[in-house]
C-alpha positions as MATLAB code, in Angstrom:
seq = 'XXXXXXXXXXXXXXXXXXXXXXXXXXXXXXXXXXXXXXXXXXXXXXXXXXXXXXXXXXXXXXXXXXXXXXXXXXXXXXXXXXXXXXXXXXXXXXXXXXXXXXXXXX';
ca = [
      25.004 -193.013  -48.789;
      23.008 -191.158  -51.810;
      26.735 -189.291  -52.010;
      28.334 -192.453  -52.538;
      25.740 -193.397  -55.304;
      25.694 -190.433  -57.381;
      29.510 -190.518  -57.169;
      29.905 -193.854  -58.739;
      29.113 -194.999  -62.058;
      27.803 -198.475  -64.288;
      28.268 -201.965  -62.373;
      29.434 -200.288  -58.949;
      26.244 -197.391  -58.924;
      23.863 -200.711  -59.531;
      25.548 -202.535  -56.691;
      25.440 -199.988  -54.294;
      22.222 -199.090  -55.513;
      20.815 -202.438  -54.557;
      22.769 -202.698  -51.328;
      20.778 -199.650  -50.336;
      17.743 -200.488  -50.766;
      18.248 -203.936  -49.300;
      19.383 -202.182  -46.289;
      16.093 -199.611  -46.108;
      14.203 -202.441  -47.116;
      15.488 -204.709  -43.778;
      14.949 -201.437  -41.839;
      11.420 -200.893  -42.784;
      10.313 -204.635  -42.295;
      11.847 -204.570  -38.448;
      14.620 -206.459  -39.439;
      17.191 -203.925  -38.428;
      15.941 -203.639  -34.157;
      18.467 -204.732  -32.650;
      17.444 -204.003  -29.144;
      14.646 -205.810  -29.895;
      16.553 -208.678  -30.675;
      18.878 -208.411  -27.844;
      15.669 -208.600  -25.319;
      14.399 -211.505  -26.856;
      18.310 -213.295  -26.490;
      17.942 -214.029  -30.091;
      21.606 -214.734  -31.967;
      22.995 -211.280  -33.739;
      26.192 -212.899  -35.073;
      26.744 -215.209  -38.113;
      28.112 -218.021  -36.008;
      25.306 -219.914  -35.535;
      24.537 -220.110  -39.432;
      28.228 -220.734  -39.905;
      28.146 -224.158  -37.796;
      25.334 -225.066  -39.232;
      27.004 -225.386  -42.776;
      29.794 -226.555  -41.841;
      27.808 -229.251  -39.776;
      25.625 -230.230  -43.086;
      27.571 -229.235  -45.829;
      30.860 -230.106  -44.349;
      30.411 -232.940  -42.772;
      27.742 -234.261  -44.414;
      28.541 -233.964  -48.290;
      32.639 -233.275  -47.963;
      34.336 -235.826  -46.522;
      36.737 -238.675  -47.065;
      36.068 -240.355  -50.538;
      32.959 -238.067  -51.209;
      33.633 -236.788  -54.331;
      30.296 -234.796  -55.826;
      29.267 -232.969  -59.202;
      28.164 -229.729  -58.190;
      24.553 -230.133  -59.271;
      24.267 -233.202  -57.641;
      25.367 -231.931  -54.255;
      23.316 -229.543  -54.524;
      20.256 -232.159  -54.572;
      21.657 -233.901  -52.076;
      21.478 -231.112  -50.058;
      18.209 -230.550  -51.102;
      16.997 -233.781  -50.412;
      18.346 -233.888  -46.744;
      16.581 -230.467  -45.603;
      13.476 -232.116  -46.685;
      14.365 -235.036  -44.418;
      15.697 -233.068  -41.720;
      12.436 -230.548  -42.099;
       9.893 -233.603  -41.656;
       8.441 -233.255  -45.392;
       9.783 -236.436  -46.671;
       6.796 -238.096  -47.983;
       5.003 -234.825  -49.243;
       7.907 -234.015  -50.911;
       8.396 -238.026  -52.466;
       4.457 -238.001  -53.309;
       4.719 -234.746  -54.979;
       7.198 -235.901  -57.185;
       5.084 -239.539  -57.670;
       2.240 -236.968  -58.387;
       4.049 -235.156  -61.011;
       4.947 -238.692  -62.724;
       1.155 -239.655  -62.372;
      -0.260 -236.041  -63.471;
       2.248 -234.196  -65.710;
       1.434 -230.726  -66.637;
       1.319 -229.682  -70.116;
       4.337 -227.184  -70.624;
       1.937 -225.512  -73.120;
];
């Protein structure tokens, strides 16, 4: 891979650069042991993360007459993984909180 690297140049050398170390990084932290995984009958593939959007991003903020502003869906989505996650009300009294007790930006 180091071939690869010295071989390319500017934007590509960075990319590849950081793809590298991403993949040595994964490697070192155990995220790379496959067999491991495969005892355990964890999910290898994608296709369980890929139904998931679709199922909440889909279904949930696409749809027939939904028609959203991309930083808005974007809180939306936001605001339902804090539903779905159970952290509703710490979530709405850290926001009451920050009304209550702003911080100085200073």
């Amino acid at each position: 891979m180091n071939k690869f690297i010295a071989e390319a140049s500017g934007e590509r050398c960075n990319i590849m650069t950081q793809q590298r170390d991403y993949l040595l990084r994964a490697y070192r932290e155990g995220r790379l042991n496959y067999p491991e995984i495969i005892e355990k009958k964890l999910p290898i593939g994608s296709g369980a993360i890929e139904s998931l959007i679709r199922q909440v991003v889909n279904l949930r903020i696409k749809g027939n007459s939904k028609f959203w502003l991309k930083n808005n869906a974007e809180i939306m989505l936001h605001l339902r993984c804090q539903w779905i996650a159970g952290s509703w009300d710490a979530f709405c009294n850290s926001i009451f909180t920050s009304f209550i007790n702003p911080k100085n930006g200073g």
